[in-house]
Each structure stands twice: as C-alpha cells, then as structure tokens.
C-alpha angles and dihedrals in degrees: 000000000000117000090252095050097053085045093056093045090058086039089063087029083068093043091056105047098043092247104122112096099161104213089225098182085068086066142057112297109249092028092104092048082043093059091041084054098055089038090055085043090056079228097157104165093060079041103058084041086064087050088055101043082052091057094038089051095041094117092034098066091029087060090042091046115011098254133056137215114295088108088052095046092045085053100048081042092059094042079050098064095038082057093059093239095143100047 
C-alpha cells in the first residue's frame, strides 16, 4: 500500500469514526470556506489537489505545529464523497 493511500484510509477511518476535528486556525484563513466551495462545486479535481498538497505538507505543518494532516485529509475526504467524487 502506497503512503497516500494509507494516509486516505485513516483519513476515512477518522471520518468514520467522528474523529476528525481539523484544528483550522493551524492553517490559512479561508481555506476551510475554500474546500466547502469546491465541495459545493462538485470540483473534484482542485479538490483532490488540496488532498495532495495536505499529504505533500504533512511534516511541514507537524514540525510548525506538532501534528500533521491527517485531520485535514480526513475533512477534504469526506467533502470528497458528498461531492460525489468517488461515484
């Protein structure tokens, strides 16, 4: 299993189980509202990229903050699916 696809089924593992709780104010402002937008947009190609730059970042912003992305990831996963993105 390939890094990003152990890092997108913990992702849904998260999801599922109501553990994500993305701590925004560790990230840009807007980028919440941004992901909602593409969500909404059913734009799951830039979405996916925001999944990507979340993996690709991930010990950037653990060694920033002190955790890295799998919140993140488990949140744009799950705007993912309501999208429609894995039908």
């Amino acid at each position: 299993m390939t890094r990003l696809a152990s890092l997108a089924l913990i992702a849904g593992l998260l999801v599922g189980c109501g553990a994500a709780s993305v701590p925004w104010s560790d990230y840009a402002p807007g980028l919440q509202s941004s992901i909602d937008r593409l969500a909404t947009s059913r734009d799951c190609v830039a979405l996916q990229e925001q999944f990507d730059v979340s993996d690709a970042n991930d010990d950037a912003t653990r060694a920033r903050t002190g955790h890295g992305n799998a919140d993140l990831m488990a949140y744009i996963d799950a705007k993912m699916r309501s999208a429609g993105c894995y039908d």
